[in-house]
N, C-alpha and C positions, 0 to 999 in steps of 0.2 A: 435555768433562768425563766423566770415568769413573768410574762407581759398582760396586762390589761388595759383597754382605753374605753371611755367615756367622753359624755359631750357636758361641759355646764354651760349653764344660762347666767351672763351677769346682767346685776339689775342696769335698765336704761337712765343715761346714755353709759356706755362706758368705751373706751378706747386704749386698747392692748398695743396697739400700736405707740401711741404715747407713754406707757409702762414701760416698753421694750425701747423706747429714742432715750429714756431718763438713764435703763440700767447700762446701755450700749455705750455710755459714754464716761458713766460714774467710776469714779477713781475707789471705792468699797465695793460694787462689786466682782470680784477677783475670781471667784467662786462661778460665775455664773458665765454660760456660754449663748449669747444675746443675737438676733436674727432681726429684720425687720417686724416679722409679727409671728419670731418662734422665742421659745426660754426652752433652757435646759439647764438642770445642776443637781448634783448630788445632793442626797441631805439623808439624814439618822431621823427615824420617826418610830418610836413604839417600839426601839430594841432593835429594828430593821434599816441596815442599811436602801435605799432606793431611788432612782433615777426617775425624775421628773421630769416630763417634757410634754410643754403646750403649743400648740400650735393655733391661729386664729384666721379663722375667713377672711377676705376684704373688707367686710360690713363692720367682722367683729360682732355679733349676732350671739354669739356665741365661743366659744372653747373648747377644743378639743385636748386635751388630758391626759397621756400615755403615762403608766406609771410600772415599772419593771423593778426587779428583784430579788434575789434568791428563795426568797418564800412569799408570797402574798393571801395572807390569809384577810379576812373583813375589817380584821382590825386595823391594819398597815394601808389598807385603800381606803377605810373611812378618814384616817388621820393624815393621807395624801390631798384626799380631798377638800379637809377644813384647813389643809397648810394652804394650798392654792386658793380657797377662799378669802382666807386673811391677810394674807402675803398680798394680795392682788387688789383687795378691798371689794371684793366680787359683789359681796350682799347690801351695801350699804344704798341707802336711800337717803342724796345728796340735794330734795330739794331743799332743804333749809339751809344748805352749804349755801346754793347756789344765788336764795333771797341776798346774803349780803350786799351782793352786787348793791342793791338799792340804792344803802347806805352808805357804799363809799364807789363811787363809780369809775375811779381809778383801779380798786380792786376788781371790779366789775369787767371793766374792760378786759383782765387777765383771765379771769375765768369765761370768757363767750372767745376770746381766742384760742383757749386749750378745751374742748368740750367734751367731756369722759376722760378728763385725766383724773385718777385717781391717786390717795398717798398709798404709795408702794414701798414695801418696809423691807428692810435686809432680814433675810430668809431667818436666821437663829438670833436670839438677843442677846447671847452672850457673842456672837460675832459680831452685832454692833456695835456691844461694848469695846472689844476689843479694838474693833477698826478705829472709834473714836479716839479711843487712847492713845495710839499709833500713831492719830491726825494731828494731834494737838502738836503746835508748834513748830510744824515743817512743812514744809509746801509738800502741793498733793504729788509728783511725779513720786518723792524721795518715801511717802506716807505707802503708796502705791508698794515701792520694793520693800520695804519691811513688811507689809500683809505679805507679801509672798514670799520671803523669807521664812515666815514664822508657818505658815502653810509648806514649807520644802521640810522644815527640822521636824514638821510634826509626824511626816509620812503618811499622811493618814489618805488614804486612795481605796477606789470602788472599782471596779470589773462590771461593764453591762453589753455584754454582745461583743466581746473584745476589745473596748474601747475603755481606757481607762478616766475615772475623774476623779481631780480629787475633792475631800471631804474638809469639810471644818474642824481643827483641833478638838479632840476630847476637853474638858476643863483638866481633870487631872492630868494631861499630857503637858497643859500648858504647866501646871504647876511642878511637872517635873523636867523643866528643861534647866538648863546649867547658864545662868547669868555668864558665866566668863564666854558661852559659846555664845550667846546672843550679842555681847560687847565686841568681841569679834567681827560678824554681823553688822556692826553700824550701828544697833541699838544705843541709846545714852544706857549710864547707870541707874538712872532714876526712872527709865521710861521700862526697860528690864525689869526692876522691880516692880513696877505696876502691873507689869503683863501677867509674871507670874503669882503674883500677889493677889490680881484679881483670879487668874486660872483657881486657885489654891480655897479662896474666898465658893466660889462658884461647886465647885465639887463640894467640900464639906457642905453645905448647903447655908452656910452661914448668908450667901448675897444667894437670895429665892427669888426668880423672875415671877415668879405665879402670885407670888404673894404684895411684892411691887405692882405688879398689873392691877391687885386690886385694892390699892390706896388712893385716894384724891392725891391730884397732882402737885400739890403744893409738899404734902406728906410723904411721896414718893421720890419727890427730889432732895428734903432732909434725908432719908431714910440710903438715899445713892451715893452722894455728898460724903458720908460716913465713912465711906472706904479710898483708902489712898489711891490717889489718879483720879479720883472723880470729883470736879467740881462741878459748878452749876451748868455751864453749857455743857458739857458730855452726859451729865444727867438728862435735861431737857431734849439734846441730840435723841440718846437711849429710849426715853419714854415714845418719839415720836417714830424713829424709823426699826427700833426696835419691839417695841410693845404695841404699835399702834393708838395710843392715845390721844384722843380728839383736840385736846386743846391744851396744850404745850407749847409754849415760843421760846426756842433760843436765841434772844435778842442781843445777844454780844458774838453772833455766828457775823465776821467780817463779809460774808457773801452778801447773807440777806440783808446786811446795813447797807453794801453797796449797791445792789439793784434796787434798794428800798428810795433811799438817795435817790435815785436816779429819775424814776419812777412819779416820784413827789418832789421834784423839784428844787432839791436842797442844792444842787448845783454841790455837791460833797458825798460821802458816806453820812447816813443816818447815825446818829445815838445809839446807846441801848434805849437810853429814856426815850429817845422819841419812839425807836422801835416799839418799844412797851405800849406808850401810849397811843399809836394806832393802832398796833394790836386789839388795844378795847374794843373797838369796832367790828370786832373777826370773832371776838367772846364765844366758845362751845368750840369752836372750830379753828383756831389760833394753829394749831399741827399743821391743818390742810391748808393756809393760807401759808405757812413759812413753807411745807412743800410748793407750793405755786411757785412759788417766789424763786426756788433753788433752781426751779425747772424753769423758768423766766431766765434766769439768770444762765444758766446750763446753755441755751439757744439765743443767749447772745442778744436776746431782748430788752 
């Protein structure tokens, strides 16, 4: 086993602390083992299985970045590095996020109460997919035991210092799991077939996240749409906590209507319409405002 640690620099302000209160509570991630101001989780990068683990000052000034494995050659630590970059939103420069405020001062006021939170995206995109798909139409406890369900059948586990974690499903493993064992499971019939359907989709490479990643978002969500179990909110979901995509809104997400509601006054849940149509006001950056929102919502705000 091979260990290597480094320090990153994220750009100011940022607040790991805040990344770590979002994952520590979130009902997707299952994968990830959450501290005040530590992250740890397995993850595949570059053919290499490897164990991730950040740990942050008080300040947050900085990052510190352990990253272990049974071989770590440059390539495995550079592709460690630009995962925790992305994953975290380390690099971005959020003063134009943060003008919105201006213009809408209700938003405003969200963003000077959370200051350095960043959107923090679930580690792989075919895990977000997945977890969305899982979501759709069951409350989060019961959404929660089927991600780990489908994580028990896949067996897929890492060894780092004798401590085992496990790993995110192969696509082809998903696509070769047995419908009647996952109906068993608690799965529906139809939600079964989307799993593996997407698994299947995923491996042959017919559904390409890299090539999603680089389509306008309008064209990206046709293009997700396409495959059975994806409609428009799991697309939108996908672009934003999967891909990182700036400005994305899933305005039929029953959360962000409810603290949107809230928020502005509707004395009710918001619309999707009305959702859409404040949104205009968030334009480039629509993703980071529905992240607010979720994490607003997350703390009971």
């Amino acid at each position: 086993m091979q260990t290597t640690s480094l320090s990153l620099q994220p750009t100011a302000p940022y607040s790991f602390t805040h990344a770590c209160t979002y994952l520590a509570t979130a009902s997707t991630a299952v994968l990830d083992r959450v501290g005040e101001r530590s992250y740890a989780r397995a993850v595949r990068l570059g053919g290499h299985d490897l164990l991730i683990s950040i740990t942050a000052s008080e300040e947050a000034s900085s990052l510190q970045l352990t990253v272990s494995g049974a071989s770590l050659d440059e390539d495995a630590l550079e592709a460690a590095v630009a995962w925790v970059r992305h994953t975290f939103a380390l690099d971005e420069d959020v003063s134009a996020f943060e003008r919105l405020g201006a213009g809408d001062p209700i938003f405003g006021s969200l963003i000077a109460r959370y200051p350095g939170l960043r959107l923090t995206l679930i580690a792989e995109p075919f895990e977000a997919l997945l977890w969305a798909v899982i979501g759709q139409q069951v409350n989060i406890a019961f959404a929660r035991k089927l991600r780990l369900t489908l994580l028990e059948l896949s067996g897929r586990e890492g060894e780092f210092a004798g401590e085992r974690y496990p790993l995110m499903p192969m696509p082809a493993t998903v696509a070769a799991l047995d419908p009647t064992v996952l109906r068993a499971r608690q799965f529906s019939q139809q939600k079964a077939s989307y799993v593996i359907g997407l698994g299947a989709a995923v491996a042959s490479g017919a559904l390409d996240f890299a090539a999603v990643a680089a389509l306008p978002p309008a064209e990206a969500r046709t293009y997700l749409t396409g495959f059975r179990g994806v409609g428009r909110w799991t697309a939108e979901y996908l672009l934003i906590r999967g891909l990182g995509q700036r400005d994305s809104i899933p305005a039929a997400d029953v959360g962000l209507q409810t603290v949107i509601g809230r928020h502005y006054g509707y004395g009710r849940k918001a619309t999707e319409a009305e959702v859409r149509g404040l949104a205009e006001q968030w334009l480039g950056w629509r993703s980071w405002a529905a992240f607010y929102w979720w994490f607003a919502l997350q703390r009971g705000d």
